[in-house]
N, CA, C and O atoms as a printed pandas DataFrame, in Angstrom:
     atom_number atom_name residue_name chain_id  residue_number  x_coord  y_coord  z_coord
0              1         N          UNK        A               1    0.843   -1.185    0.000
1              2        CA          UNK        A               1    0.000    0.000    0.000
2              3         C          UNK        A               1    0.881    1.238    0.000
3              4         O          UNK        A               1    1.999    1.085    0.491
4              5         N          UNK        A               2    0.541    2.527   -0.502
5              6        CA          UNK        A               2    1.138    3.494   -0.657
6              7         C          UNK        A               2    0.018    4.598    0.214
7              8         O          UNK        A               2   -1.205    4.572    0.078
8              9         N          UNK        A               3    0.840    5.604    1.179
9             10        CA          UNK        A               3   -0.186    6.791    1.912
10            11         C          UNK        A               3    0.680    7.985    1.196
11            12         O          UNK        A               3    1.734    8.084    0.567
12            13         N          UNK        A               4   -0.429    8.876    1.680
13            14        CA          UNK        A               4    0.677    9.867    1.129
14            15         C          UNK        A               4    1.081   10.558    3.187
15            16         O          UNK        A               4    0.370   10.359    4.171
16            17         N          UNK        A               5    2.169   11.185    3.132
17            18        CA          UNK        A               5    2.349   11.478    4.385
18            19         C          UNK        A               5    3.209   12.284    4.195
19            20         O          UNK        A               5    3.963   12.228    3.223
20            21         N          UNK        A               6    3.272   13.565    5.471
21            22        CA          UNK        A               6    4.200   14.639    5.460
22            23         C          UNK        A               6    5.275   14.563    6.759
23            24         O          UNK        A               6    4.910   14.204    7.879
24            25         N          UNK        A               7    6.412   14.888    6.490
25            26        CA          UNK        A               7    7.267   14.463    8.166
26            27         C          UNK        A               7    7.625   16.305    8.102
27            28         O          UNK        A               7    8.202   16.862    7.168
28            29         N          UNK        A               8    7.162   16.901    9.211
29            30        CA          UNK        A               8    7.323   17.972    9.989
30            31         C          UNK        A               8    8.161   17.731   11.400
31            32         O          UNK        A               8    8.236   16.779   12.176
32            33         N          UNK        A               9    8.873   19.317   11.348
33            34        CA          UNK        A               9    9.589   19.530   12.447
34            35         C          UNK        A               9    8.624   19.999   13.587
35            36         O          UNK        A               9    7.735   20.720   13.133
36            37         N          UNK        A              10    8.532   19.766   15.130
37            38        CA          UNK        A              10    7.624   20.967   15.665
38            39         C          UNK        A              10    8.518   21.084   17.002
39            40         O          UNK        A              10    9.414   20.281   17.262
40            41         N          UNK        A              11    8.157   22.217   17.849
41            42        CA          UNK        A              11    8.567   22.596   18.874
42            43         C          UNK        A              11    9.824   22.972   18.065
43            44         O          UNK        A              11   10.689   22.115   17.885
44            45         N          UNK        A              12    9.962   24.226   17.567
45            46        CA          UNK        A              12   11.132   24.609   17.025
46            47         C          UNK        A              12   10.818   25.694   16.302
47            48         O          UNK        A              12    9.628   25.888   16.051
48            49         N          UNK        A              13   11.733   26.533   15.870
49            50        CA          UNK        A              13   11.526   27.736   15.148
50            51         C          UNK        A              13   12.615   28.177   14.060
51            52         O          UNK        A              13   12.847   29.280   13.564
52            53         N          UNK        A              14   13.245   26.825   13.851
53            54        CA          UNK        A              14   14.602   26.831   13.220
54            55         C          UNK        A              14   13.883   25.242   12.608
55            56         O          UNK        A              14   13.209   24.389   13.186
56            57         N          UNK        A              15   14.389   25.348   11.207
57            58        CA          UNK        A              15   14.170   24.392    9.967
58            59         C          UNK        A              15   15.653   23.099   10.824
59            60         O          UNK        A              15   16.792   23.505   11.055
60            61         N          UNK        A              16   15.115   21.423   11.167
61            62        CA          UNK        A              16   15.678   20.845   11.255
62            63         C          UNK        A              16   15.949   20.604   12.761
63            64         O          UNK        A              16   16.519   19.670   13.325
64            65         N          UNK        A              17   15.317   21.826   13.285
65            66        CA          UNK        A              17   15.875   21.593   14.872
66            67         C          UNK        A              17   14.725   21.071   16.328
67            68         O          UNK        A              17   14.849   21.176   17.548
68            69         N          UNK        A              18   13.580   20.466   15.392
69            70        CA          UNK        A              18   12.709   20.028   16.219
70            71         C          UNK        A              18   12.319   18.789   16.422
71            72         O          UNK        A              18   13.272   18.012   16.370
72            73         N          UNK        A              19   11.331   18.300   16.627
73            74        CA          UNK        A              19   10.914   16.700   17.248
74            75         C          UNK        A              19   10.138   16.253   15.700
75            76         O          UNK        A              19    8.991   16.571   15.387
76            77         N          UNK        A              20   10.965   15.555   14.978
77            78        CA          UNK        A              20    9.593   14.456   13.827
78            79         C          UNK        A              20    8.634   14.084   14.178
79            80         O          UNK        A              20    8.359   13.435   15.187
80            81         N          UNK        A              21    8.010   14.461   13.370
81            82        CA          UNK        A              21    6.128   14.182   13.476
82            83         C          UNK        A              21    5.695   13.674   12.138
83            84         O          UNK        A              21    5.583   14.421   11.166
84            85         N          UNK        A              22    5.519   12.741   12.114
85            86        CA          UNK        A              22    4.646   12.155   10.765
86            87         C          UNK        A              22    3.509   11.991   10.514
87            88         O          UNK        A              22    2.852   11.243   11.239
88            89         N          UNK        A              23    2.789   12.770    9.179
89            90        CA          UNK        A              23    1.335   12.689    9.495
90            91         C          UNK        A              23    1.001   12.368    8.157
91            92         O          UNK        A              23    1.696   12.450    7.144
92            93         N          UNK        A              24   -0.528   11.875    8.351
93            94        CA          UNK        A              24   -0.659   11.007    7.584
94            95         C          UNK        A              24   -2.223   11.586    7.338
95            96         O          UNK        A              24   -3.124   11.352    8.143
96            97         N          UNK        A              25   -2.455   12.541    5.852
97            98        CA          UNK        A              25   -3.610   13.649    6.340
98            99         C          UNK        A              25   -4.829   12.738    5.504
99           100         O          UNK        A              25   -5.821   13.404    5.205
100          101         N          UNK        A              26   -4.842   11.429    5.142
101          102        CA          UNK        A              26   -6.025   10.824    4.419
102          103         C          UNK        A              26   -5.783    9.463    5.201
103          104         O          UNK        A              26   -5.343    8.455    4.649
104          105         N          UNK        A              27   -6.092    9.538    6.440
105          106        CA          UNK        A              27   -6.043    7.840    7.045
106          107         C          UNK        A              27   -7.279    6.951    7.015
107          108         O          UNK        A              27   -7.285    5.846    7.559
108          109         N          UNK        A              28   -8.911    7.740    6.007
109          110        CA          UNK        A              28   -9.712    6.884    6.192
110          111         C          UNK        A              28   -9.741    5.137    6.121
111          112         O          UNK        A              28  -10.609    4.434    6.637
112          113         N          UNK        A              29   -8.583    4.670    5.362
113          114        CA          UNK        A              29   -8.319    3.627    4.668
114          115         C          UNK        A              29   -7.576    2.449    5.362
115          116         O          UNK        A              29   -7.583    1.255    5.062
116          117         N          UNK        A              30   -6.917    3.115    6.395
117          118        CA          UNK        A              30   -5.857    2.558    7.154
118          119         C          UNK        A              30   -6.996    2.206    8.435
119          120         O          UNK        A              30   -7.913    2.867    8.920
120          121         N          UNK        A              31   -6.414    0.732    8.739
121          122        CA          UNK        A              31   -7.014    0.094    9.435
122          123         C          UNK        A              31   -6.184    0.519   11.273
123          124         O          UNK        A              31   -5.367    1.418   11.470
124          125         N          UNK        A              32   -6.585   -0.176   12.030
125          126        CA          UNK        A              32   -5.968    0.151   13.286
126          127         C          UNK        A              32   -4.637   -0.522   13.448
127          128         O          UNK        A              32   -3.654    0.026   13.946
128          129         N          UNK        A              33   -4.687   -2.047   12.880
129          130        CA          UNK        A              33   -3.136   -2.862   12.772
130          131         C          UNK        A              33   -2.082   -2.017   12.136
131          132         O          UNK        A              33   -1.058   -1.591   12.671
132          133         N          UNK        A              34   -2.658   -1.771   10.424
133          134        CA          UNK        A              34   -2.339   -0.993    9.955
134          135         C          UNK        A              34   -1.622    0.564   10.427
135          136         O          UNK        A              34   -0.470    0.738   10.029
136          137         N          UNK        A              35   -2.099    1.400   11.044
137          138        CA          UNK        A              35   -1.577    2.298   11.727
138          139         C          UNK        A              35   -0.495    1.994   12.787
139          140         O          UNK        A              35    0.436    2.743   13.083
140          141         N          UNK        A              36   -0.762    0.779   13.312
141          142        CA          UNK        A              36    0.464    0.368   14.366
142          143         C          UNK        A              36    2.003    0.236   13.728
143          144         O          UNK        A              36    3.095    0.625   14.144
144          145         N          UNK        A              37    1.502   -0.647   12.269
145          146        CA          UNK        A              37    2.712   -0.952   11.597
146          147         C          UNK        A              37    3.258    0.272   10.980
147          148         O          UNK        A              37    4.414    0.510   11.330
148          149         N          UNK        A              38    2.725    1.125   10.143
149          150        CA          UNK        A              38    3.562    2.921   10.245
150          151         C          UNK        A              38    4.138    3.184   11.502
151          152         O          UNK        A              38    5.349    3.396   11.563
152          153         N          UNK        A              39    3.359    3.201   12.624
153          154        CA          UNK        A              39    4.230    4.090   13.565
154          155         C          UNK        A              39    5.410    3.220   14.117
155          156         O          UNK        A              39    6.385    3.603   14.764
156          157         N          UNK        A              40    5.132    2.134   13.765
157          158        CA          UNK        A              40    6.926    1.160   13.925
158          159         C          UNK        A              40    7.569    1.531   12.976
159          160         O          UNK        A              40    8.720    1.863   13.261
160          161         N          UNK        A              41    7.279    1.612   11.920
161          162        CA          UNK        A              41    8.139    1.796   10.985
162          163         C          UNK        A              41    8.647    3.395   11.060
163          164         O          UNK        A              41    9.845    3.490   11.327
164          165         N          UNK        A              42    8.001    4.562   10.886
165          166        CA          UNK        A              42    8.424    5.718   11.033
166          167         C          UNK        A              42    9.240    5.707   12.624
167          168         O          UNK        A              42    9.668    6.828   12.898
168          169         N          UNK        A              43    9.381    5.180   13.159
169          170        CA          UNK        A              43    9.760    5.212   14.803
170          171         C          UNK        A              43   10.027    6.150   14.927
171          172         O          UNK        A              43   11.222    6.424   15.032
172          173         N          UNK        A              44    8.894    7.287   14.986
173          174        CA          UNK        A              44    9.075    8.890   15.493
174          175         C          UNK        A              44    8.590    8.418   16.884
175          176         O          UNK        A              44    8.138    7.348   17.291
176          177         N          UNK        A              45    8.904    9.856   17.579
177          178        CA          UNK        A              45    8.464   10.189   18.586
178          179         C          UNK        A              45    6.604   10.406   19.046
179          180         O          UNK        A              45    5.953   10.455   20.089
180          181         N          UNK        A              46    6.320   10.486   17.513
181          182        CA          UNK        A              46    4.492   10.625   17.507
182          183         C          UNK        A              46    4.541   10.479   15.786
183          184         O          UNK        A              46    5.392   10.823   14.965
184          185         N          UNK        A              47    3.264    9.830   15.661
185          186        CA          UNK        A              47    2.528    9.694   14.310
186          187         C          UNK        A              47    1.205   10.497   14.651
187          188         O          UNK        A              47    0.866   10.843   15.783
188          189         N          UNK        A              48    0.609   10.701   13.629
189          190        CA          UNK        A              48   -0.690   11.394   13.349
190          191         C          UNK        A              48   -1.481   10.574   12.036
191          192         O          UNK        A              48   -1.070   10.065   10.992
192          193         N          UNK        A              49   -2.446   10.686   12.489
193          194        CA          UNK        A              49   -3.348    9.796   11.338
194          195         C          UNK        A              49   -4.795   11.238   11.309
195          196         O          UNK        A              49   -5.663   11.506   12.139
196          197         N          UNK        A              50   -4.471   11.831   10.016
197          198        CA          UNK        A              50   -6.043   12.121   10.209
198          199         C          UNK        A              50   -7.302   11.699    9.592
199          200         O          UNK        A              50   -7.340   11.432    8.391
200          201         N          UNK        A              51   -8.481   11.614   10.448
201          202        CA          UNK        A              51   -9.444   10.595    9.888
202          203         C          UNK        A              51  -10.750   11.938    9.773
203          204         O          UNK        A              51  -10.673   13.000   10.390
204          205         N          UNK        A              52  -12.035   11.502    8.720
205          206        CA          UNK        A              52  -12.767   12.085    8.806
206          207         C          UNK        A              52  -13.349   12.345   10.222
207          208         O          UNK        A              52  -12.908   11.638   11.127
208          209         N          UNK        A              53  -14.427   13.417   10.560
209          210        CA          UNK        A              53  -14.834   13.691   11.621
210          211         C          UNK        A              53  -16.194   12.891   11.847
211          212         O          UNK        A              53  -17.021   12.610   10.980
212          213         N          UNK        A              54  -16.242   12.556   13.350
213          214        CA          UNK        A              54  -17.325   11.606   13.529
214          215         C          UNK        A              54  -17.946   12.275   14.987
215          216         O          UNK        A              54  -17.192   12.967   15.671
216          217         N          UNK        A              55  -19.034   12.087   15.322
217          218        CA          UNK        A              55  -19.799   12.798   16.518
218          219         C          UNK        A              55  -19.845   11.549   17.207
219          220         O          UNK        A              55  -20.197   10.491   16.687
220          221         N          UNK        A              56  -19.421   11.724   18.587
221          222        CA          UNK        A              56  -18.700   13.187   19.126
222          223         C          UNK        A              56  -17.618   12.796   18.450
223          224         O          UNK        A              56  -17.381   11.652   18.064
224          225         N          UNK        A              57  -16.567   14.329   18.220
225          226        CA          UNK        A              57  -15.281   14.175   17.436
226          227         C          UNK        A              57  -14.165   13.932   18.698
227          228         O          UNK        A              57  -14.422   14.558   19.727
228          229         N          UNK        A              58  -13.010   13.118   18.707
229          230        CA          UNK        A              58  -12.211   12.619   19.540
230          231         C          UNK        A              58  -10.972   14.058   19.400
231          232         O          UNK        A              58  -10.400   14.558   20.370
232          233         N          UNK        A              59  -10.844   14.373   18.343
233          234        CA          UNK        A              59   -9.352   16.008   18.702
234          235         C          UNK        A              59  -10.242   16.749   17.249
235          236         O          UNK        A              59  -10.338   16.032   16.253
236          237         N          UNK        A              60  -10.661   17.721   17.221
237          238        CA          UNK        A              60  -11.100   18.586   16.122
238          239         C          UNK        A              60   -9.954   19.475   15.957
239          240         O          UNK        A              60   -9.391   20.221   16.759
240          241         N          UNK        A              61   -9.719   19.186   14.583
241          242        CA          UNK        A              61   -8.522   20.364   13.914
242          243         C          UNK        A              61   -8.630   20.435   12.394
243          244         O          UNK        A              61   -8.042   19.740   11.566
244          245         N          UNK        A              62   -9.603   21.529   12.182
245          246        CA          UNK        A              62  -10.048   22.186   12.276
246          247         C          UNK        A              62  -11.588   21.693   12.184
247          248         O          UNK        A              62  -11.629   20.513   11.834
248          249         N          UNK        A              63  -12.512   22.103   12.339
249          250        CA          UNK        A              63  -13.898   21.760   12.371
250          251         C          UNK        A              63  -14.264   20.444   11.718
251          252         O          UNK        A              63  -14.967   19.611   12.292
252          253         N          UNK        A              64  -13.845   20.305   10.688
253          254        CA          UNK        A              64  -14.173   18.897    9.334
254          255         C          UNK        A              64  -13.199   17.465    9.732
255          256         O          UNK        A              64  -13.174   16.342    9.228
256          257         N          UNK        A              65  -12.521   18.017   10.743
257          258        CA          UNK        A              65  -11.381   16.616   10.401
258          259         C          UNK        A              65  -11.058   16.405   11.965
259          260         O          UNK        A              65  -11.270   17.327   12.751
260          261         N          UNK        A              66  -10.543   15.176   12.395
261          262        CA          UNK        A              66  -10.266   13.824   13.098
262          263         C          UNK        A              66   -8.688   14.123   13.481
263          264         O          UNK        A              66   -7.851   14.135   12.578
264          265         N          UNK        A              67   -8.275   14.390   14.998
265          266        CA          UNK        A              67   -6.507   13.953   14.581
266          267         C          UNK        A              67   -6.780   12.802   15.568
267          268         O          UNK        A              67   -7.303   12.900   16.678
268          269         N          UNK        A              68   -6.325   11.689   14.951
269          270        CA          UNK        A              68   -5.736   10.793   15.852
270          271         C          UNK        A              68   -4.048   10.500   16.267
271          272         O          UNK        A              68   -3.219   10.101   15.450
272          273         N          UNK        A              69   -3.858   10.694   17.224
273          274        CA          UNK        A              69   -2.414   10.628   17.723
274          275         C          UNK        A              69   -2.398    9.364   17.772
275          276         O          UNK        A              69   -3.447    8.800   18.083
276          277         N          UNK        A              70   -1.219    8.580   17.483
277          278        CA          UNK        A              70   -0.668    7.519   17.877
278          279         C          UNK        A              70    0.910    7.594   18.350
279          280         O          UNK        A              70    1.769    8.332   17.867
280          281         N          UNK        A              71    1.097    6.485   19.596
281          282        CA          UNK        A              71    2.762    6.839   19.742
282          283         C          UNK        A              71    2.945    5.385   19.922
283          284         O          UNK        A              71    2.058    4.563   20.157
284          285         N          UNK        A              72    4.592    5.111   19.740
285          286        CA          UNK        A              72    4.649    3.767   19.664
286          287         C          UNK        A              72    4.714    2.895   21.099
287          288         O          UNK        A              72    5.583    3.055   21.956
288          289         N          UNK        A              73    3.828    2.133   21.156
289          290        CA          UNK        A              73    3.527    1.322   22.023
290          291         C          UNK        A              73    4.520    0.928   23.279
291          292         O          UNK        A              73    4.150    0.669   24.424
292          293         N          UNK        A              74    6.045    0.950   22.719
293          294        CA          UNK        A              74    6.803    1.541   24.067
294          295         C          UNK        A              74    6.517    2.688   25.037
295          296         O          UNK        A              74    6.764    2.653   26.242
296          297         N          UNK        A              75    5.853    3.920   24.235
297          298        CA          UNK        A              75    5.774    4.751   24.724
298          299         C          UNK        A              75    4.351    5.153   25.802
299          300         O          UNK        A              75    4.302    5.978   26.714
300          301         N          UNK        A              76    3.258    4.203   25.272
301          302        CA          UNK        A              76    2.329    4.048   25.542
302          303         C          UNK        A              76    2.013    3.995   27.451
303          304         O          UNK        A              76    3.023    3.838   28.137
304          305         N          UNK        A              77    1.324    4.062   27.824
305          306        CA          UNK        A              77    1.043    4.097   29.594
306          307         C          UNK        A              77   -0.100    2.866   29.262
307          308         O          UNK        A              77   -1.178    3.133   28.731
308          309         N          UNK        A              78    0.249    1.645   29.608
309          310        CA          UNK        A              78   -0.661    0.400   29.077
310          311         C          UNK        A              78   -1.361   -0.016   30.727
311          312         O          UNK        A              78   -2.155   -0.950   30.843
């Protein structure tokens, strides 16, 4: 399968000098396994999946759309 996905710097104000964030702005398609296996593979510090918006919405950014955070399961509080 092919996503399309963007890797951003954040917490930073200088190009290169912040925390990777990978996001992933069309995740309707991607299943939940699926999303686990990206965020192993990107082994950032956080993935982002955004999904359409559903009531009630779980993170609204901006009104129309879904962020789901994912972090990798080491990181997780299980």
């Amino acid at each position: 399968m092919k996503y399309t996905f963007q890797i951003v710097d954040v917490f930073s104000s200088t190009a290169f000098g912040g925390n990777q964030l990978a996001v992933l702005p069309d995740a309707s398609s991607i299943s939940t396994e699926g999303m686990e296996k990206i965020v192993r593979e990107f082994n950032f510090g956080e993935t982002t999946f955004v999904l359409p918006k559903k009531d009630p919405p779980q993170v609204s950014i901006p009104n129309h759309l879904n962020i789901l955070p994912r972090l990798p399961s080491s990181r997780r509080n299980n």
